[in-house]
N, C-alpha and C positions, 0 to 999 in steps of 0.2 A: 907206371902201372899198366896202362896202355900195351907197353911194348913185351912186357911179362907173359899179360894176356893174348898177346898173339903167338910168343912163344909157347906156351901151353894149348894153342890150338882154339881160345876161345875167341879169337879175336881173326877175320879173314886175312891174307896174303894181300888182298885189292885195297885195303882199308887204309886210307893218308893218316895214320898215327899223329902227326904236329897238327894236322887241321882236325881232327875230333879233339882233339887235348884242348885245344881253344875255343871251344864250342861252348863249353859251360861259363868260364869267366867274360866271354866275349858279351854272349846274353845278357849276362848279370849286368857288365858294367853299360852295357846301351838301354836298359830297362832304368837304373839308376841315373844315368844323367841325360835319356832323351824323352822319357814321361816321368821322373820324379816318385815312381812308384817305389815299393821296396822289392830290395832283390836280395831278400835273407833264402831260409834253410826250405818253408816250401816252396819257392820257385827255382829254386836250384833242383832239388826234385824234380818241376814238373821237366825240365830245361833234360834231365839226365833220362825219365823213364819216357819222355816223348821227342824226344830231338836226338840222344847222344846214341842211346841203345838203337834205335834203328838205323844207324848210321851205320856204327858195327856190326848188324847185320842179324839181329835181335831183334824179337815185336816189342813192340811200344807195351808201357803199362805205368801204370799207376805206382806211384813210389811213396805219395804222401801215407803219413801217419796219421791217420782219421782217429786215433785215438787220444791225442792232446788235442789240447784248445789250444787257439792262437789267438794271439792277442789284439 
């Protein structure tokens, strides 16, 4: 997906494509097995609208859906 978006220009020429790609499950799975939190669909969010997008060269923003409750 990554590499699509570079082809299209959305994504910069500087940008380590395999090291963003593993940005998001990397987090997830060190939040799960180094403080036993959960690392379901909001913090996967937070991980993409504040870690992944500025990476690729995007501002940071809010991804969650303030409109469901969580459990």
């Amino acid at each position: 997906m990554l590499e699509r978006a570079r082809d299209r220009g959305e994504v910069g020429p500087a940008v380590d494509v395999p090291m963003a790609a593993s940005l998001v499950p990397s987090l997830m799975l060190q939040r799960a097995l180094m403080t036993g939190q959960p690392a379901g669909l909001a913090y996967a969010q937070q991980i993409v609208g504040g870690v992944l997008l500025p990476v690729l060269g995007h501002p940071a923003r809010s991804l969650l859906d303030t409109t469901k409750d969580t459990p």
